[in-house]
Structure formats: C-alpha cells, structure tokens
C-alpha positions as CSV (number, residue, x, y, z in Angstrom):
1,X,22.8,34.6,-26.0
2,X,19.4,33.3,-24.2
3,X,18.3,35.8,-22.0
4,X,16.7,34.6,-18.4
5,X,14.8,36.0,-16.0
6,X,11.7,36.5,-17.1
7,X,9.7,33.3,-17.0
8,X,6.6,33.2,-14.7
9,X,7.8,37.0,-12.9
10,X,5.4,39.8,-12.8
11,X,6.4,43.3,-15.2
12,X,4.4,46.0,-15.0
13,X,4.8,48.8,-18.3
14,X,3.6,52.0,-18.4
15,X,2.6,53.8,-21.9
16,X,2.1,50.1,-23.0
17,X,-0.6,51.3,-26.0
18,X,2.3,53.0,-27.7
19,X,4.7,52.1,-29.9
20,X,7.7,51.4,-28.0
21,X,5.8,50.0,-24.9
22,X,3.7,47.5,-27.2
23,X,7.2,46.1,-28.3
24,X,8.6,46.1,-24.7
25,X,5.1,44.1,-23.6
26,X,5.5,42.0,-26.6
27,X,9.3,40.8,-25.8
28,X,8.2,40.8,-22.2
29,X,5.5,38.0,-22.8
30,X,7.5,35.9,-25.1
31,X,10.5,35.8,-22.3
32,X,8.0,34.0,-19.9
33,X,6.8,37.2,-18.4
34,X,3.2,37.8,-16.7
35,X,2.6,41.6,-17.8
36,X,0.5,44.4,-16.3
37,X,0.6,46.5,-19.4
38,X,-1.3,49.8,-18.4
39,X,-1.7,53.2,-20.1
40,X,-4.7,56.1,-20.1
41,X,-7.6,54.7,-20.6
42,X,-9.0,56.3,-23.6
43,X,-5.1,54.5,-25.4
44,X,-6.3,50.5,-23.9
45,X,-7.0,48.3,-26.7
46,X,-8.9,45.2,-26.0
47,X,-7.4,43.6,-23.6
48,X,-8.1,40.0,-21.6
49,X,-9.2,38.9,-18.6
50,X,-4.9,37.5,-17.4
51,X,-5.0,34.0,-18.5
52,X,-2.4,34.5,-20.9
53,X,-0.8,36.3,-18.7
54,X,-1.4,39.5,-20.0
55,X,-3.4,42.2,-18.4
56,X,-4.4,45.6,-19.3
57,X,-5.4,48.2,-17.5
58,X,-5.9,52.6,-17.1
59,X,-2.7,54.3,-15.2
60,X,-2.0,57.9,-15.4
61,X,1.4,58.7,-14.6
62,X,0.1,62.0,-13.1
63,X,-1.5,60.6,-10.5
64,X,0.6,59.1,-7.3
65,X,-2.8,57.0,-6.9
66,X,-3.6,55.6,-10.3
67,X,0.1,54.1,-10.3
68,X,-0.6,52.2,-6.8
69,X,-3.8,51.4,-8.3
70,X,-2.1,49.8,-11.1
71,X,0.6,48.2,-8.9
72,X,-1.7,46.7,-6.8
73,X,-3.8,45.1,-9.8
74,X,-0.7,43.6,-11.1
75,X,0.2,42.1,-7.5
76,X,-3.0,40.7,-7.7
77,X,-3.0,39.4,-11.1
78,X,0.6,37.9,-11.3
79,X,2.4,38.1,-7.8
80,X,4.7,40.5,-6.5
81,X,6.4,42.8,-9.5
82,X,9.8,42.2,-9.8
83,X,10.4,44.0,-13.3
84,X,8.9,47.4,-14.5
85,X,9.6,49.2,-17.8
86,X,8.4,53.1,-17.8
87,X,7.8,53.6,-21.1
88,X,5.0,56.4,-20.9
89,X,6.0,59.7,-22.2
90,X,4.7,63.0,-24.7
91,X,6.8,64.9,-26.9
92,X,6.8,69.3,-27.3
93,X,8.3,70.9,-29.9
94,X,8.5,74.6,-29.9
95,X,11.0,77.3,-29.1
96,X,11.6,78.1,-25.3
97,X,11.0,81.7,-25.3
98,X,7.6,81.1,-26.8
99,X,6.5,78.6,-24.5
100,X,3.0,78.9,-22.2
101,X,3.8,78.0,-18.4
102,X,0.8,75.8,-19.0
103,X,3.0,73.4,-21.9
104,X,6.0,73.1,-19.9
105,X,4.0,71.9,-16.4
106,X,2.4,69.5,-19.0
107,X,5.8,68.1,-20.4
108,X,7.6,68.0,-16.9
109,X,4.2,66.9,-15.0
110,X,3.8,64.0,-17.3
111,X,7.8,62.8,-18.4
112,X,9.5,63.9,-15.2
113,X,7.1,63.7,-12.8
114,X,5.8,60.6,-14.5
115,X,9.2,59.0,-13.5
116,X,9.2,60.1,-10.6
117,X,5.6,58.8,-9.7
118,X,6.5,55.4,-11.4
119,X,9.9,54.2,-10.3
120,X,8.9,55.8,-6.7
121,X,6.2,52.9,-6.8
122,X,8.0,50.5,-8.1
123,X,11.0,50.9,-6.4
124,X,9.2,50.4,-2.9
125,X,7.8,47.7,-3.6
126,X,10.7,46.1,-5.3
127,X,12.5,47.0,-2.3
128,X,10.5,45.2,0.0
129,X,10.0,42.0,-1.8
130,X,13.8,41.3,-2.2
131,X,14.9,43.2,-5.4
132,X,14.2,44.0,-8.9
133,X,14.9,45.5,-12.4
134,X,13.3,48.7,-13.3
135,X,14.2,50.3,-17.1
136,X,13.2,54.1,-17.7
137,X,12.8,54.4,-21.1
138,X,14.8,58.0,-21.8
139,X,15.5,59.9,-25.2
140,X,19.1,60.7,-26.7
141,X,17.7,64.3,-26.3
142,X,18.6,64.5,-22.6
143,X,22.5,64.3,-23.5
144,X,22.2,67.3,-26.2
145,X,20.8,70.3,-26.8
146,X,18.0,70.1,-29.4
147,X,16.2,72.9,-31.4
148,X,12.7,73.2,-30.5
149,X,12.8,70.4,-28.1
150,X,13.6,72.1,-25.0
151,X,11.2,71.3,-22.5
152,X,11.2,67.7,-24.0
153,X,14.8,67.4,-23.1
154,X,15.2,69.1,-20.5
155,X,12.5,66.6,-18.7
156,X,14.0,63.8,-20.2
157,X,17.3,64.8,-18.8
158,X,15.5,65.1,-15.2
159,X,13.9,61.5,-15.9
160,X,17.7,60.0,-16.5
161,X,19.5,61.7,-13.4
162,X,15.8,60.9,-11.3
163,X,16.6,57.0,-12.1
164,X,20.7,57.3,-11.7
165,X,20.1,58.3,-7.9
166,X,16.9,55.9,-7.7
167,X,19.1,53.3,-8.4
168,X,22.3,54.6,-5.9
169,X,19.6,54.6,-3.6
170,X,18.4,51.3,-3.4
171,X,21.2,49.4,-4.7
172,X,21.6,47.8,-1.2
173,X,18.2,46.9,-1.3
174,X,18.8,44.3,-4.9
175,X,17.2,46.8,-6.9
176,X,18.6,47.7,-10.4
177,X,17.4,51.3,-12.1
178,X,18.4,51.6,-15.3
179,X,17.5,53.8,-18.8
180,X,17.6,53.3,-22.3
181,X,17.4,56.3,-23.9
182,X,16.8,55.9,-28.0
183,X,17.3,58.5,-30.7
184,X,14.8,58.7,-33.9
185,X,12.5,55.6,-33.5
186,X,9.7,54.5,-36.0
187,X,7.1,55.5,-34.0
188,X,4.3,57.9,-34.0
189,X,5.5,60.7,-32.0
190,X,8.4,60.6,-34.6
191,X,6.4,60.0,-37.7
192,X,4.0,62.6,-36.5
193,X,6.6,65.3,-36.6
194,X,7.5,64.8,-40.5
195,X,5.8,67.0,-42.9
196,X,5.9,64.7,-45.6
197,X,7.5,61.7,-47.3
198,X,10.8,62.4,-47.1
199,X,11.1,62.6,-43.4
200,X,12.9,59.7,-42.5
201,X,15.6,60.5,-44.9
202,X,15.7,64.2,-43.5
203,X,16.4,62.6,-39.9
204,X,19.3,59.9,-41.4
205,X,21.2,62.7,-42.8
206,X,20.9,65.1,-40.3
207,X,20.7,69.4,-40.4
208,X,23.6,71.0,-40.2
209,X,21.3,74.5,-39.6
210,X,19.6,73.3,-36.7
211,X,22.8,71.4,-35.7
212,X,21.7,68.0,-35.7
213,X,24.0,65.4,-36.5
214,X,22.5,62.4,-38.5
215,X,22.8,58.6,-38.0
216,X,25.6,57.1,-38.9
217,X,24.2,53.8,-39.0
218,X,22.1,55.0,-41.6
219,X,18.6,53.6,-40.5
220,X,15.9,54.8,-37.6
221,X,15.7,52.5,-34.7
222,X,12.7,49.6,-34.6
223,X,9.9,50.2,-31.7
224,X,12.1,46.3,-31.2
225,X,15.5,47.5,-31.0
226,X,14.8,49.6,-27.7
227,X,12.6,46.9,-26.4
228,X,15.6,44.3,-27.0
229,X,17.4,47.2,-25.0
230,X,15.3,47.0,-22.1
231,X,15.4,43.1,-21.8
232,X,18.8,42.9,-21.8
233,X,18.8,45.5,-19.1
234,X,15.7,44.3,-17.2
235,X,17.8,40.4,-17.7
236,X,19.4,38.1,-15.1
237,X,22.3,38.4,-17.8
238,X,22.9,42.4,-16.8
239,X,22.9,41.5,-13.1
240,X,25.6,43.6,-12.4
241,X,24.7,46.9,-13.9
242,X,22.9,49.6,-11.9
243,X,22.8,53.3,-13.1
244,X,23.3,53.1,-16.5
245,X,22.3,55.3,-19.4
246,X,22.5,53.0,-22.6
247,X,21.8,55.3,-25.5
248,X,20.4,53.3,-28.6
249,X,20.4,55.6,-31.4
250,X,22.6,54.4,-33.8
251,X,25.3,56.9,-33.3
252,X,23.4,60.1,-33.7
253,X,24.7,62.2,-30.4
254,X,28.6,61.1,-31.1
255,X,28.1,59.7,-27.5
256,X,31.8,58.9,-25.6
C-alpha cells in the first residue's frame, strides 16, 4: 500500500537530531514532505538553507516561545504546517523514593510539558488552517509499570492521555492527534542504558526479577519501524483514526 498525503505539505518534528526523529524526517522527505526538522541547538547537524526542502533549526520544547519560533519559521519556509511529529523526549532511570525534586521537574518539564507546549502549537494552528495530523511519539512504558523508570513513565503516560483529549478536542476542527508509543528501540537512549555487549539479548528475553516481560518477536524495533508508524498514522490512508495509542513493541507489554 502507497501511502499519500505527504507530497509538497509542510511537517514540522521535534527531537529531529535523534534517532527516531532522524528516521521520522527521513520517511517524511521521501513521502514528498517539506520538513522543519528542529531540535536544541547544540544536537543540529549541518543543515541547508530549504531548497530541498529540508530545514533545520533550534526548538526547545521548554519554552512556549521557541516552539512558535519554530512554527513560524516552518510557515515561512514551506507554507502552513499541516503534519507534525513530536518526537523530542529524555529518559531517567532511578528508583522513585530516591529521586531529587529537581530530576522529576526535569523529566515532566521536558516529556510532558514538552507535549503539551508542542501539540498546543500545533494544534492551533492546524485548527485554523483547516485540519491536520499530529503523531506524539510515546513509550510502551506509559501502559506498565517499570522498575526504575518511574518518572519516565509516568510522564509518558501524561504525554499519551495529553494527546487522547487534544485530539477529542479538536476533532471537529479536521485535526487528527495520535501516538505511537514503541518499546526497546535501537537507539541511543536504549543502547546507552546497557552495561555491556550482551544488552540487546538481556532486553529480548526479558527479567523475570524486575518483571519485565521480553519480546516475543524476538528482535528490538528499527529507529524505521516507529517512523513507518507515524506515517501511516500522520497518512491520508488513516483518515479516520483520531485518539489512538498504537504500541510498536513487538509484543513486549502483552497489550489487549
């Protein structure tokens, strides 16, 4: 299946310098899209200057004003965005009860808040230029409890339900809110959490200590799998879904 719906419209993707978002603005500019790929500053590569319709530039999802910054740049660049992927993000391991106040405004600042900054954006100006597609990209972590990853999931689970209403709310308005939420991914926020070699392996077979089931499918995700996720999602071919929560992880939660 072909997907359409992306040639010659403006996308805008946050946390583009990292692994995930690179693949989502990769797909994006082979489907025909003109991409506003931003992230912090110090993370831009090289960019250029938006003739191939590609253009990079610093957003920092804690700040309402970068983001309308960035928005507005894109408008300019490429015409009004119609599709947005929010891929930006930080993981935080650690137990709960040993947290600093100052790491868990940092997680929930950045993933939840992040979101919330983002799709608020977005979604306005989707809204008034006749509708749009917005993808959130989540974590399998906000469905179950995790060792060590509490803050991370619990701000991940605030990013899903954040988009769910987001997208009840302007539904009338032609604008779709959706979330792909992937489990282990070959990335370096995963890779950076393996002591050694054997980590991948560790993660396929799961802990039955620290309760963590494994992947049944036997393999970590792609940074490309979750960015085939979001086109599909962001695609005139998903026209009719709104609100969704599509978890790409293989089969790790045991999701109904």
């Amino acid at each position: 299946m072909q997907l359409d719906g992306f040639h010659g419209r403006c996308a805008l993707v946050s946390g583009a310098a990292g692994g995930i978002g690179r693949a989502v603005t990769a797909a994006l500019r082979s489907a025909g899209a003109r991409v506003l790929a931003t992230d912090l500053a110090d993370a831009l590569p090289v960019g250029d200057n938006g003739s191939h319709g590609l253009l990079w530039h610093a957003m920092d999802v804690r700040d309402s004003a970068s983001v309308e910054v960035a928005l507005q740049a894109a408008e300019h660049a490429f015409g009004p965005v119609t599709l947005g992927v929010h891929a930006a993000g930080v993981l935080s391991t650690g137990p709960l009860a040993k947290m600093t106040d100052d790491e868990w405004q940092r997680v929930t600042d950045i993933n939840a808040g992040g979101t919330f900054r983002v799709t608020r954006c977005l979604g306005r100006h989707m809204a008034g230029h006749g509708g749009g597609a917005i993808v959130v990209i989540g974590s399998n972590a906000a469905g179950i409890p995790r060792q060590e990853m509490g803050a991370y999931a619990a701000s991940k689970a605030a990013s899903a339900m954040l988009t769910r209403c987001l997208g009840l709310e302007l539904a009338a308005q032609g604008v779709r809110c959706n979330i792909v939420a992937p489990g282990s991914t070959l990335t370096a926020m995963q890779t950076g959490m393996w002591a050694d070699g054997t980590g991948a392996a560790r993660v396929i077979e799961g802990d039955a200590a620290s309760f963590r089931t494994g992947i049944p499918l036997r393999k970590l995700a792609t940074p490309e799998d979750i960015a085939n996720a979001a086109l599909f999602l962001l695609s005139d071919q998903a026209g009719h879904i709104t609100m969704a929560d599509l978890y790409v992880d293989g089969g790790a939660t045991l999701r109904a």
